[in-house]
Every structure is written in structure tokens, then in C-alpha cells.
PARO-324998 format. One line per 10 residues: number of its first residue (from 1); their letters; for each residue y, z, x of C-alpha. Coordinates in steps of 0.001 Angstrom, whole numbers, plus 524288, in hexadecimal, padded with zeros to 5 digits. Example, Ala and Ser with C-alpha at 12.3 -4.5 7.8 and 13.67 -1.06 7.14 Angstrom:
BEGIN
1 = as = 7EE6C 81E78 8300C; 7FBDC 81BE4 83566 $
END
This chain:
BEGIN
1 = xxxxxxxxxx = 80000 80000 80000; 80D6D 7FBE0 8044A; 814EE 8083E 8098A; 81F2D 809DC 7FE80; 82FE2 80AEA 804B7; 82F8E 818D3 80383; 82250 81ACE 80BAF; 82847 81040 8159A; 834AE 818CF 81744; 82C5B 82396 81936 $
11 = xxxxxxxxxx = 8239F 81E71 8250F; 82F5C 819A2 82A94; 836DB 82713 8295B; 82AE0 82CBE 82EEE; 8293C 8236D 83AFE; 837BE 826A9 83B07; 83623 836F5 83E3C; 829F4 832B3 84545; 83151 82CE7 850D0; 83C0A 837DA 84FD5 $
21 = xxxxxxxxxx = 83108 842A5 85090; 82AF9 83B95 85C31; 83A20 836BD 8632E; 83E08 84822 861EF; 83001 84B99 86730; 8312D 842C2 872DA; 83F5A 8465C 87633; 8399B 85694 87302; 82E63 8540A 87C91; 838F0 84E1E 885A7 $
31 = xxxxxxxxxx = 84329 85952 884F8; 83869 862D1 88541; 83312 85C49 8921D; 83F77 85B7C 898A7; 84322 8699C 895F6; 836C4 86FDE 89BDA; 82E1F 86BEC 8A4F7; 81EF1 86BD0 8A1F3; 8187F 87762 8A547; 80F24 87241 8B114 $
41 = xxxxxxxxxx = 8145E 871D0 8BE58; 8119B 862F9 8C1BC; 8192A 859FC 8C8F1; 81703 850A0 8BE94; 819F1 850E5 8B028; 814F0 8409C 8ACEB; 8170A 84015 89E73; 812E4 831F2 89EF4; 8066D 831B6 8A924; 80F9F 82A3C 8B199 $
51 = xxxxxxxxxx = 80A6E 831CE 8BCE0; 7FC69 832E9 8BA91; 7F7C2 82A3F 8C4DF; 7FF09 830DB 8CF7E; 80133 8405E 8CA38; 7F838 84543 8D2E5; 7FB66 83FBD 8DF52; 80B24 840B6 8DADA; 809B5 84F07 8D610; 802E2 8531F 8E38C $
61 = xxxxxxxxxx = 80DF6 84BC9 8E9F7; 81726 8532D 8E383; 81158 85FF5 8E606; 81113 85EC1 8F4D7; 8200D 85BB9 8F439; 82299 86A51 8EC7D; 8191C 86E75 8F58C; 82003 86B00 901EA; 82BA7 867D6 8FFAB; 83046 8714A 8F376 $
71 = xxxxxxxxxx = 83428 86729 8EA0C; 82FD9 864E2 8DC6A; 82D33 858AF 8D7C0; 82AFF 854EA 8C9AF; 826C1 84670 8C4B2; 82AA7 84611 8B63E; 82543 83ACB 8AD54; 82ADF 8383D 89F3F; 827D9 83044 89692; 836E2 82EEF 88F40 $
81 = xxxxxxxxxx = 8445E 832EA 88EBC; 8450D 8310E 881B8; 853CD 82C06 88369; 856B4 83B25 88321; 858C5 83C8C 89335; 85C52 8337C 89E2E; 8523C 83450 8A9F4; 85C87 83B35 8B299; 85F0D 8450F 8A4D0; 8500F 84869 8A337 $
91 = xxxxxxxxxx = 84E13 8484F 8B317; 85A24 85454 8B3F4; 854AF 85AF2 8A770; 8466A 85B4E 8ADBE; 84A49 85F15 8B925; 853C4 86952 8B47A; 84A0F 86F7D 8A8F9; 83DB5 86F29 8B23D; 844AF 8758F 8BCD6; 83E46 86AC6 8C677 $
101 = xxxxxxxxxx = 83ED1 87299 8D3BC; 840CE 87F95 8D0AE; 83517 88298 8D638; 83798 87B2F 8E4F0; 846D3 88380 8E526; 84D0A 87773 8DE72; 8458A 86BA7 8E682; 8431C 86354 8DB14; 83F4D 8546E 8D537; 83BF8 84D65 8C97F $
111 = xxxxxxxxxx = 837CF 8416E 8C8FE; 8382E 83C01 8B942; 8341E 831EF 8B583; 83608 82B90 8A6AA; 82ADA 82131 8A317; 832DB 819A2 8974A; 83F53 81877 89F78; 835F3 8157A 8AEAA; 84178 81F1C 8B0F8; 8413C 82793 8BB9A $
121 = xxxxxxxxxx = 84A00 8331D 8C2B0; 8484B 83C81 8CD2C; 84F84 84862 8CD38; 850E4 850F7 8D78E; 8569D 8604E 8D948; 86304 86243 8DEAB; 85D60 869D0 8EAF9; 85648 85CFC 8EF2C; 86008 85393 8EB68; 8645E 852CB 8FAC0 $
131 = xxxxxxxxxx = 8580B 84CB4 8FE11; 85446 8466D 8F073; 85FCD 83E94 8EF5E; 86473 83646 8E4F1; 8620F 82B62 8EDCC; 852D2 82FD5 8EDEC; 85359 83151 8DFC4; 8579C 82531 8DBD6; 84F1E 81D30 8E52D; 84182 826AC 8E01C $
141 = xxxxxxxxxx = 84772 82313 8D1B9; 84BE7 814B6 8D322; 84465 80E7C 8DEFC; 83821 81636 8DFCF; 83514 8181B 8D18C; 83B9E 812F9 8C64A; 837F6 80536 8CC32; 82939 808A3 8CEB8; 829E5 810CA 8BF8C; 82D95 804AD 8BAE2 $
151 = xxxxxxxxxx = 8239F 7FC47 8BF94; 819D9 80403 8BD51; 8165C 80970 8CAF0; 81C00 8173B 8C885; 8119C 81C7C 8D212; 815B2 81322 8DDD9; 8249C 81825 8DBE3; 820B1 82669 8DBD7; 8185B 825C9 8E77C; 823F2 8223F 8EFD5 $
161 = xxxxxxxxxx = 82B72 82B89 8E8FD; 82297 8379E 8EDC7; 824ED 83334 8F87B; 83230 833C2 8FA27; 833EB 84008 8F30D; 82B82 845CA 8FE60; 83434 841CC 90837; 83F7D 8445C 902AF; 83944 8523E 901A3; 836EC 85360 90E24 $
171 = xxxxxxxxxx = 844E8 8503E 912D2; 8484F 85B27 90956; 83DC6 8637F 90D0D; 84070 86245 91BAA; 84E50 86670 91A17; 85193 85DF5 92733; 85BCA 85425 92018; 867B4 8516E 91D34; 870AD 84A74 9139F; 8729C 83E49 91D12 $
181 = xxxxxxxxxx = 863B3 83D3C 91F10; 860F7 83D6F 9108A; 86927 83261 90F1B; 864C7 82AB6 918CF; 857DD 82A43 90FA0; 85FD5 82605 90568; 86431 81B57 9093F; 859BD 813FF 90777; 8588F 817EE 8FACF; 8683D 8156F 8F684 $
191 = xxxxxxxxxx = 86450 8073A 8FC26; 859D5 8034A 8F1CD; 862DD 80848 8E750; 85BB1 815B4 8E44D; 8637A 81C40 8D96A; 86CB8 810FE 8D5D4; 86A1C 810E9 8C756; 86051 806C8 8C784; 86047 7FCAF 8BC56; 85450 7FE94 8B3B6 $
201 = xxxxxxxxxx = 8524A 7F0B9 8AFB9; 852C6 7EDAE 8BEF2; 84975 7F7B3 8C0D5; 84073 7F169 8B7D6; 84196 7E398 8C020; 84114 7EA82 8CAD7; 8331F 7F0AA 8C533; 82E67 7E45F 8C0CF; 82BD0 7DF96 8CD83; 82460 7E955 8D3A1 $
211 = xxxxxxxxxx = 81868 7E426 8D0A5; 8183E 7D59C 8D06B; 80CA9 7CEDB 8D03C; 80C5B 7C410 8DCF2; 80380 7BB15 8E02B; 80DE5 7B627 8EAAF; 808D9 7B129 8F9D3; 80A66 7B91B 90484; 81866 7B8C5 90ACD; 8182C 7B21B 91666 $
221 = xxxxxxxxxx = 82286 7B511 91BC9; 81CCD 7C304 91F40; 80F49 7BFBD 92121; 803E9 7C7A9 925E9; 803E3 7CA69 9341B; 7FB19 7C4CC 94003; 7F8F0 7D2F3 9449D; 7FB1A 7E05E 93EEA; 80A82 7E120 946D8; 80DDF 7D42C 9410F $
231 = xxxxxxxxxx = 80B9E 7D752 932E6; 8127F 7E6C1 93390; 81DF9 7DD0B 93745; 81E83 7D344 92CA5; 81DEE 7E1D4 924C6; 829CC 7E6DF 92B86; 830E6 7D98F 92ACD; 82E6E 7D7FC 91DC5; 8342A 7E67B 91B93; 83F64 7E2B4 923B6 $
241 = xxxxxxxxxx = 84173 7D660 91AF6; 83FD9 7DE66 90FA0; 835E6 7D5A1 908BC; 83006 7DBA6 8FC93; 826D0 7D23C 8FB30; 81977 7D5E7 8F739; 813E6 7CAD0 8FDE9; 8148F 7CBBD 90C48; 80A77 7C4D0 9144F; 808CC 7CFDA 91B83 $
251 = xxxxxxxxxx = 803A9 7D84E 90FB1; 7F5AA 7D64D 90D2D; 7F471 7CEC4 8FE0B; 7F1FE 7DE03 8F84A; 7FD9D 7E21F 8FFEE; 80456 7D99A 8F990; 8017B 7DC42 8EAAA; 80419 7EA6C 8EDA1; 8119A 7E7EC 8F2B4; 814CC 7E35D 8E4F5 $
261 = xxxxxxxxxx = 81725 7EFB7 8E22A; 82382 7F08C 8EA99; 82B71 7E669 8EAC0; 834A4 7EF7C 8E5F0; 83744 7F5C3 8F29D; 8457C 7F610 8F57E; 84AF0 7EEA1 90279; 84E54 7FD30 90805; 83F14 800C6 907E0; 83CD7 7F46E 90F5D $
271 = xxxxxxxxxx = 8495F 7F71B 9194D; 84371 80388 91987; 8352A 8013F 91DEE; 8397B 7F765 92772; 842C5 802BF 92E9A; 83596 80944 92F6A; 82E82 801CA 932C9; 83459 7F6CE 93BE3; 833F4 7FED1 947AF; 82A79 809E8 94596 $
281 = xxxxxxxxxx = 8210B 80990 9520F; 813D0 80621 94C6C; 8072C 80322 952C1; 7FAA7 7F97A 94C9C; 7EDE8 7FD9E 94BA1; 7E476 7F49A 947DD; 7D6BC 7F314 9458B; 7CFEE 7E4AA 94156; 7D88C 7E0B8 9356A; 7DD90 7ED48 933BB $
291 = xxxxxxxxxx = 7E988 7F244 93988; 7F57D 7FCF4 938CC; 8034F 7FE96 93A01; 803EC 80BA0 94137; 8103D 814C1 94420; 80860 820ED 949AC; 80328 82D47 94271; 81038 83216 940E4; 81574 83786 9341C; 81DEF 83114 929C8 $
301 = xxxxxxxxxx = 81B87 82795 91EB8; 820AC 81BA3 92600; 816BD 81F0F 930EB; 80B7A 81A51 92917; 80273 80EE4 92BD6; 80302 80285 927F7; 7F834 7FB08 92793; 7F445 7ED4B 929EB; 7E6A0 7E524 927EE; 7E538 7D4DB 92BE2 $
311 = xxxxxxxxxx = 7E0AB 7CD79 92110; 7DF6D 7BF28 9216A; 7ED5E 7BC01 91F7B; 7F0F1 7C64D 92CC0; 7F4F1 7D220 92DEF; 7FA2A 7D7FB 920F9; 7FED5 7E6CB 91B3F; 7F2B3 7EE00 913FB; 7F91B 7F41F 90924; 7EC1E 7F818 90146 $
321 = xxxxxxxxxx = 7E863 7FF3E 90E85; 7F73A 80532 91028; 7F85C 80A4C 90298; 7EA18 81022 9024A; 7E87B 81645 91159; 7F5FE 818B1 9173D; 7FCB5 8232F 90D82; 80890 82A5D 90E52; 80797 839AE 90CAC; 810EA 843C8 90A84 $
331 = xxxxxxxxxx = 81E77 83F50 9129F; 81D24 83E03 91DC1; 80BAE 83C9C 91DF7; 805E2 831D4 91BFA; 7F758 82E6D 91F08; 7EC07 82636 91FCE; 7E164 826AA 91686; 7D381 8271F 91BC3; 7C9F6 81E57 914CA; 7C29D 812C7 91A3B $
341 = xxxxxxxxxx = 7CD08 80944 91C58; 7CF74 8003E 925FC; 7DA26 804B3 92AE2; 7D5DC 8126C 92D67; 7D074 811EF 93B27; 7DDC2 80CDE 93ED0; 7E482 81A24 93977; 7DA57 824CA 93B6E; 7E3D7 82AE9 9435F; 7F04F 82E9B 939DA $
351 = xxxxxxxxxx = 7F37E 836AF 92FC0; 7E889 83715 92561; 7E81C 839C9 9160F; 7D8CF 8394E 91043; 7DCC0 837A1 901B6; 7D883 82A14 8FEB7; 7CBCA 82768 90474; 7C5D4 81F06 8F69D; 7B6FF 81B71 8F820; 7BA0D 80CA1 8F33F $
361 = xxxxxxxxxx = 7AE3D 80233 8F543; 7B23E 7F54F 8FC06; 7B363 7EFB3 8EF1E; 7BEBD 7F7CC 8ED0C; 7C2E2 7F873 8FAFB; 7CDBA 7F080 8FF0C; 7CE20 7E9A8 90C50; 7D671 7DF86 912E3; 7CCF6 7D5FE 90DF8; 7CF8C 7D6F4 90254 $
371 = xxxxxxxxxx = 7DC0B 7D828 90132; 7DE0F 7C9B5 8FC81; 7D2F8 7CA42 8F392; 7D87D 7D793 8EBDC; 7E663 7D13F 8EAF5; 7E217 7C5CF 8E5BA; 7D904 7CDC4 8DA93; 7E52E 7D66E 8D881; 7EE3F 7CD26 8D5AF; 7E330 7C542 8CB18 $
381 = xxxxxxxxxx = 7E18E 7D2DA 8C626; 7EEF3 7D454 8C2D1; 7F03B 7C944 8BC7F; 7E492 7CB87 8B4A3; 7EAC5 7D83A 8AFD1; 7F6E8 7D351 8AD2D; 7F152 7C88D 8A5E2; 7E893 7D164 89EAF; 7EF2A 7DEF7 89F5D; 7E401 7E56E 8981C $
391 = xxxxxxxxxx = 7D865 7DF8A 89EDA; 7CF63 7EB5B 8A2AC; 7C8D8 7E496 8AD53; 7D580 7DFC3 8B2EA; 7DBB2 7ED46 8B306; 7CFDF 7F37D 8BAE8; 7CEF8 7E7E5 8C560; 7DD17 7E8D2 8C89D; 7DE80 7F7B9 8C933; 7D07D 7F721 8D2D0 $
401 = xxxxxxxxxx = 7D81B 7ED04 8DBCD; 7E52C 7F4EB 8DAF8; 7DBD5 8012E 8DEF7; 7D586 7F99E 8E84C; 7E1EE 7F2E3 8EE1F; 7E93D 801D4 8EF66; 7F2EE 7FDF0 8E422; 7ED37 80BFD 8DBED; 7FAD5 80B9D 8D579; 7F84F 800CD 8CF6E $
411 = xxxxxxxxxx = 7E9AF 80333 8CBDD; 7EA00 810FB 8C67C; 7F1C7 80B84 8B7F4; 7E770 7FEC0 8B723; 7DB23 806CF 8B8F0; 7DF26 81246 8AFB8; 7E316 808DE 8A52E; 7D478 80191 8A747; 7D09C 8104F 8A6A7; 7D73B 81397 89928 $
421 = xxxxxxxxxx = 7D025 805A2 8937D; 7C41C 807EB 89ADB; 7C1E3 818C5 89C86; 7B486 8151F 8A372; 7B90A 809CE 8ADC6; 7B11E 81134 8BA7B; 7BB37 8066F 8C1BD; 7C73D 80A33 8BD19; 7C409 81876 8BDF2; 7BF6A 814C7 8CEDF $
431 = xxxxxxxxxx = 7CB38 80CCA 8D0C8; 7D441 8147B 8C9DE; 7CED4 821C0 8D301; 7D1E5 81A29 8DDC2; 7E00D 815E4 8DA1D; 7E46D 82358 8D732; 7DF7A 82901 8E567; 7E575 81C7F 8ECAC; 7F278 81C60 8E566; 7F542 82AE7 8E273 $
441 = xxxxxxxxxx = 7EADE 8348D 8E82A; 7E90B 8362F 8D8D4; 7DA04 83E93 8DC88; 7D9A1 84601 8D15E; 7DC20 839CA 8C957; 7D127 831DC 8D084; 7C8D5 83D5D 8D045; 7CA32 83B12 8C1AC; 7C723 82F66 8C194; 7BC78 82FE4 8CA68 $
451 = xxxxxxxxxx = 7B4B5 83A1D 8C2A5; 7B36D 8309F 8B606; 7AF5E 824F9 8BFBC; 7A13B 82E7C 8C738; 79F17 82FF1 8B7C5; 7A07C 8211F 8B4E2; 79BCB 81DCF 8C33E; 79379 82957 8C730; 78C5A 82014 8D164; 7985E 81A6A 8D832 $
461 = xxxxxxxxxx = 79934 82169 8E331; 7A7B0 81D9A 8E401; 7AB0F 82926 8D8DE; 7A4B6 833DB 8DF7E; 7AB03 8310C 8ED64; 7B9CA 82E55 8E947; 7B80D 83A7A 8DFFE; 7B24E 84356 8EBC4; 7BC34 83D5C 8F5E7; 7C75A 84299 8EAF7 $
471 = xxxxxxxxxx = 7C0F3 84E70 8E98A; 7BFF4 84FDC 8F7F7; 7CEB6 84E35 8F8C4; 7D109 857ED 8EF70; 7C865 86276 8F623; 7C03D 863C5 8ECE7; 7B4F0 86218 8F574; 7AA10 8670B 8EEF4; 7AC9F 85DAB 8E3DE; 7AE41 851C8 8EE6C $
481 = xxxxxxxxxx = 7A079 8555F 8F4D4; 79982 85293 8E6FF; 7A0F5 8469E 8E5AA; 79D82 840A8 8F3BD; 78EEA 84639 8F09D; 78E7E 83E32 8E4DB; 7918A 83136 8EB95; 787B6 8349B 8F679; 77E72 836F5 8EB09; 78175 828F8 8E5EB $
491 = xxxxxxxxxx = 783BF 82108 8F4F1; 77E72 82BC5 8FFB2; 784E2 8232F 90916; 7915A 823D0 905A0; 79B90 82693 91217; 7A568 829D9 90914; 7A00B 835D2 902EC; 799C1 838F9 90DDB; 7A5EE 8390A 91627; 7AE05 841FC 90C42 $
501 = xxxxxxxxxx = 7A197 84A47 90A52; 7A445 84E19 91855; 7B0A4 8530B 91681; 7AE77 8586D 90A03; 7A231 860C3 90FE5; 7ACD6 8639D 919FA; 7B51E 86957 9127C; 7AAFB 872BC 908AE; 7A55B 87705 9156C; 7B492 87BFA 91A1E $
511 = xxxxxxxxxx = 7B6B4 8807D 90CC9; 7AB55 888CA 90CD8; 7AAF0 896ED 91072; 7A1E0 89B8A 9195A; 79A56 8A305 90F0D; 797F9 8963F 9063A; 78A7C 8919F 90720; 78D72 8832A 905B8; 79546 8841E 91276; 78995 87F94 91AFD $
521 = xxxxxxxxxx = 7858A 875A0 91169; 793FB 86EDD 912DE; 7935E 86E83 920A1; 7850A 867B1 91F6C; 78A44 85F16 915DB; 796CC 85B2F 91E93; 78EC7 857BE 9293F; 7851E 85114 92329; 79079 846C5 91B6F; 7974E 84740 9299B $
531 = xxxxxxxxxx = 78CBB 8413C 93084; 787B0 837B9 9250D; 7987D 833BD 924D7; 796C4 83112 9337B; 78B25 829E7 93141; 794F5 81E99 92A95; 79AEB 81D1D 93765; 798B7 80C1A 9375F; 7998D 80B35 928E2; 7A600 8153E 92695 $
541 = xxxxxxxxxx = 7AC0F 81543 93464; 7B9D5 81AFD 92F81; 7B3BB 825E0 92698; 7AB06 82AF0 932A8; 7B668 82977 93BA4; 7C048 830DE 932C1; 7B4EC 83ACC 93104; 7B2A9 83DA8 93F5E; 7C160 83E70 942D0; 7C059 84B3E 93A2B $
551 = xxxx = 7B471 8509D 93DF6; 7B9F2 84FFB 94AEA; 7C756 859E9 947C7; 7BE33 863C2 94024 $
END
């Protein structure tokens, strides 16, 4: 039956309050949230799940700054303004109500974030200000960020942003500046227009082209080098020219999709890694096709490796081995992590982190040799989802490649949407575990992951050592040594587990008091995966190598 005029009115009066009722609830839970912070004592409030992918890893981050450095600093995502605040309005009033710093005698941040608006703001106590200047601020806000936020690589942004914040803390921290030296870091900031009131609409163009999809020749004109010296200088001149041009010659054909993601980069970052660079002393090490750019085991970000392999085209930059092996720590660390590449008997000598060691197969290995091979699949990939947006298959290929290739960033959002259409996808749970440790250090997130694919998988032996190897890391031992014995159970000769089970057997047996009764059983148990590890030697030379540079300092 036709609804009569008075029924109509009705409905419409109805759908009328309806959207008042919800409008006043969503400004109440607004005021209300602005007014008092929530009761737990995180460093981030994520009202969206903006920051899932990277909370853990961010969070820690953020505690070792308070730690060391007595500041506090608070990441705050919302979803809306509702019209009812500007960002700077709502940024005061948080930081104002939630008394951000009170505990660290005023040292305080907040870093907010609005998801309708990709607006952001950082806003920083008054006894910090000196260091955190409004130079900082506006280049965190409108170079680091608000770019990245727009394009959808939020997580890329806020990595360089920790970063910074950390050494800017540590120039507060160490007391030992002054007002002149402050701004001489500023200036390179003031140069790429940090806090100039950026246009939004150029913002957006400015977004847009952060991830183009190019299918463009190499660039002659800096091609790969004949030796290892001649292609670090095609990098430099190429920094010196300030080409942002994803593709050099001189960047292997993965290196090259992956520096899609910054052609952003202002001219002053280029002006400023050439100062660097162009005449730090630096020495070549080289094995086969492998080779690195070495300044010395000294301290200090820009001290890091760089590292180079020959592929048919010459010598080129290895940016899936760069972003995967050579990390930077807290400011100034950085490190080397172990794991069987090939690079790693060229650097067993500097600074080391052991986070990152994944078990991968050679199917999901990369090497120089196929380095052509996964660019070209990549690129068809892309074009298959992009074609096909909601194409299952296509979703799950790309993110494995981007997890292969050490783009995580871009895998983790592909392989959790194949995981919301397909719960039970044993790949997309594998390659989705090893994103979140190569990205982020996300362990507890893999971990996750990792205990629904030994259920799915329970005969993979895969499962059993990444989850024991991220137990191991977390010192929970005990757990770790039933997770290696399960993959022996399944592949008895496996020098992975084997080689952690010494370590781990290493570390019950310290743990143990003289009283326990197990103690003699660990020690049995360490040397008999110690000697079984060395027996890899010809088939594992790295692992054994690594392992008897310890047992030598016990």
C-alpha cells in the first residue's frame, strides 16, 4: 500500500531527528574526547586503525625516546573535526586537557592526525620549542607527512619522522647546543618550504605522483657501472644533478620500481646527500658479483653501507638487499642484519642487529638473478590489479612479490584485504608474517599470524621456525625451543632450527639456577645442536661462521 502524505511526512521528520541525534552524538563523543584523555597510558590513541600495521614497532619507538630522553610523545588519530575545530584548535585543546608532558617536567609532543581532512599537526611544549622549532614542525607536517598521508603511504612518512624526532631529542637531550646551531639544521628545512602554508589542492598533485606506474627504459645517461667505484659515482652525480628519476641505469630494474615511491624528494635532500657523500673516504669490498660501499665501523646514520651487486647490465645499487639487511637503529646505531645473504661475509665485521633473520625458501628468496624476472611480474601484476581491483588471485601474487621484493609497505594492505575475502588463505597469512617483520618489526603481529598458518599448515616447517625465531627474540625461550623442535620433528635436518636451538639451549642453560634439574639437560642439548649447526659448514657457510665467531667470546 502506497504510504499515505501524512505517513511520508512522518518518515521524513524521522530521518530528519535521525541525522540530528547522530550529528550531536558525534560532536558529544568529539568534545568528550578532546576534554579528557582515555584512561590507558599509550602512546597511541588510533581511532581509525590507521596505525595498526606499525603500532607496535612505533609504540616501542616511542617508549625508548621517554625512556632516554624524558619526552612524551603522543600519536593521535581521528577520524573528524566535525567542522567544530580547526587542526591547530583540537591539537592546543588536546594538548592542553591531556596535560601531554606533565609527566617528563613539561618535555612534550603530539602528533594528530585527522583521516577526513589527510590533515596533520605537530605540537610541541614550550620547554622544547628551542630545539623543536617551527621550522621542524612544519617540514614533519608538510614535507614528511601530509604528502605521504595523502598518498596513502602514511607509514613511509612516519618512519622518517621517528627518526628525526630522535635526533632532535638528542640535541635537546645532550644540552651541548646553541641557538645558531639549531638553525643551521633549519635551513634545510626553510629551503623545501616546511611550514609555508602549503596549498592543499597542490598537495594532492603533488600526492598523485608518488606512485606512478613506469614501464620507462633505463636512463642512460647514468648507467650502471663497469666496476663497483664507477657505479657509487653515477649515484653521487646523479645526486649532484639532482635527478629524481626513478630510472637510473645504475639501479637494478627492482631498484627502480621502488624509487617510485620518492620522486617526491625535494632538491635540498638531494644537495644534501651529495654534501655527504661526495667526499666521505670510503673503501670497496667485494666478493664475486657482490660488492660494498664502505665508510668504516664508525657510528652515525650516514656511515652505513651501501651496497652493490653486477647483474648483466653492470654494476647497479641493490635496493631489495639495502632496505632488508642494512637498518638504521636508534640515532646514531645503525646495523647489519645477520641472515644468509650475500653480502654478509663482506660485513661480518660491523655493527650487528639479529631481528630479521626470515627462514624464506629460494622460491621466495630474492637474488640478483632475478631481479629482472620479479620486476617484470610486478609490473603485469599491477596491471592485473588495477584492471581488476577485486581479483583475489591478483591481490595475493602482488603482495607475495612486494614481500618478496622488500616493498612490506606496500604488501601488508593487499594481503589483509585477500585475508578479510579469504580468512583461510595459508599464503596470505605466510606472506603477510613476513611483511610485518621486514617493514615494521611488527612480532607480535606476525606471531599472530603465524599461529593460524602451523594450524592451516601444521607440516610446513616454515611456521614453526619464523614463529620460534620470534619467540626467540622475545626471550621467551622456552616457547622458541618447542617451536624449533617441531620443525626438526617435520625436516630433522633443518640448519635453521638447529642453529637458533643453539642459542636458545644457551640461553635456558644461563637462565637456570644451579638447583634446576634441567640445567644439565640444556647444556647437553646446546652442544649437541652446536655440533650438528657446525656440521652445515659447506652447505650453510655464513650460519657456521657467525656461530663460531660467538662461541669464540663466551
Amino acid at each position: 500500500m502506497p504510504l499515505q502524505p501524512t505517513s511520508r511526512f512522518l518518515n521524513i521528520l524521522f530521518l530528519v531527528c535521525l541525522i540530528i541525534a547522530c550529528s550531536q552524538s558525534e560532536q558529544a563523543d568529539l568534545d568528550d574526547f578532546i576534554k579528557k584523555r582515555p584512561s590507558n597510558d599509550r602512546a597511541i590513541i588510533d581511532k581509525v586503525g590507521l596505525l595498526d600495521d606499525v603500532r607496535e614497532s612505533t609504540e616501542h619507538y616511542l617508549e625508548i625516546i621517554k625512556d632516554r630522553y624524558g619526552i612524551e610523545i603522543l600519536i593521535v588519530v581521528w577520524p573528524s573535526l566535525e567542522n567544530q575545530y580547526t587542526i591547530n584548535q583540537a591539537a592546543v585543546e588536546l594538548f592542553t586537557n591531556w596535560g601531554i608532558g606533565k609527566a617528563t617536567d613539561g618535555r612534550g609532543l603530539l602528533l594528530l592526525l585527522v583521516d577526513d581532512e589527510k590533515a596533520v599537526k605537530l605540537e610541541v611544549s614550550y620547554d622544547i620549542e628551542d630545539v623543536f622549532t617551527d621550522a621542524f614542525t612544519g617540514h614533519v607536517q608538510d614535507v614528511q607527512l601530509q604528502p605521504r598521508y595523502m598518498a596513502g603511504q602514511l607509514e613511509i612518512g612516519l618512519i622518517a619522522v621517528m627518526e628525526d624526532l630522535e635526533y632532535r631529542a638528542q640535541v635537546k637531550y645532550g644540552e651541548d647546543y646553541t641557538p645558531d646551531s639549531v638553525a643551521a639544521l633549519d635551513l634545510n628545512y626553510l629551503s623545501q618550504g616546511a611550514g609555508a602554508g602549503r596549498n592543499l589542492e597542490a598537495d594532492r598533485h603533488r600526492a598523485d605522483r608518488l606512485q606512478p606506474f613506469s614501464t620507462a627504459p633505463a636512463n642512460t645517461a647514468y648507467p650502471a657501472g663497469a666496476t663497483p667505484q664507477e657505479a657509487w659515482q653515477t649515484m653521487l652525480q646523479s645526486w649532484h644533478d639532482r635527478v629524481i628519476d626513478p630510472t637510473l641505469g645504475v639501479y637494478t630494474p627492482l631498484t627502480r620500481l621502488a624509487y617510485r615511491d620518492f620522486t617526491h624528494q625535494p632538491d635540498a635532500g638531494l644537495d644534501k646527500q651529495y654534501a655527504t657523500y661526495a667526499s666521505k673516504s670510503y673503501t670497496v669490498r667485494q666478493n664475486g658479483r657482490y660488492a660494498v660501499i664502505y665508510f668504516g665501523k664508525k657510528e652515525g646514520w650516514d656511515n652505513a653501507p651501501f651496497l652493490l651487486c653486477r647483474s648483466n647490465a653492470g654494476w647497479q645499487f641493490d635496493i631489495v638487499h639495502q632496505r632488508r639487511f642494512i637498518r638504521m637503529g636508534r640515532a646514531p646505531h645503525w646495523g647489519v642484519e645477520f641472515s644468509e645473504h650475500p653480502h654478509m661475509n663482506l660485513l661480518m665485521d660491523t655493527f650487528h642487529f639479529q631481528g630479521q633473520d626470515i627462514p624464506v625458501k629460494d622460491a621466495d628468496r630474492y637474488t640478483i638473478d632475478r631481479d629482472q624476472e620479479l620486476a617484470t611480474r610486478i609490473l603485469s601484476t599491477e596491471a592485473r590489479v588495477r584492471n581488476s581491483p577485486d581479483d583475489t588471485d591478483a591481490l595475493l601474487e602482488l603482495g607475495r612479490l612486494y614481500a618478496t621484493a622488500a616493498m612490506g609497505s606496500k604488501a601488508i594492505p593487499l594481503l589483509k584485504r585477500v585475508l578479510r575475502q579469504r580468512p583461510d588463505s595459508t599464503a596470505a597469512m605466510k606472506y603477510l608474517a613476513i611483511a610485518h617483520v621486514d617493514a615494521h618489526y611488527q612480532y607480535d603481529s606476525a606471531l599472530a599470524l603465524l599461529a593460524d598458518y602451523v594450524k592451516t599448515a601444521p607440516d610446513d616447517p616454515f611456521g614453526h621456525s619464523f614463529s620460534g625465531y620470534l619467540l626467540y627474540r622475545k626471550k621467551k625461550y622456552k616457547q622458541a625451543k618447542q617451536a624449533f623442535e617441531r620443525t626438526l620433528s617435520i625436516d630433522p635436518e633443518n640448519a635453521y632450527a638447529h642453529f637458533y636451538l643453539t642459542y636458545t639451549y644457551a640461553w635456558l642453560y644461563s637462565d637456570a639456577s644451579a638447583l634446576n634439574p634441567m640445567k644439565k639437560t640444556y647444556r647437553q642439548r646446546f652442544n649437541l645442536h652446536k655440533e650438528k649447526t657446525q656440521s652445515f659448514a659447506a652447505l650453510h657457510p655464513l650460519r657456521v661462521a657467525w656461530l663460531n665467531r660467538w662461541l669464540e667470546k663466551q
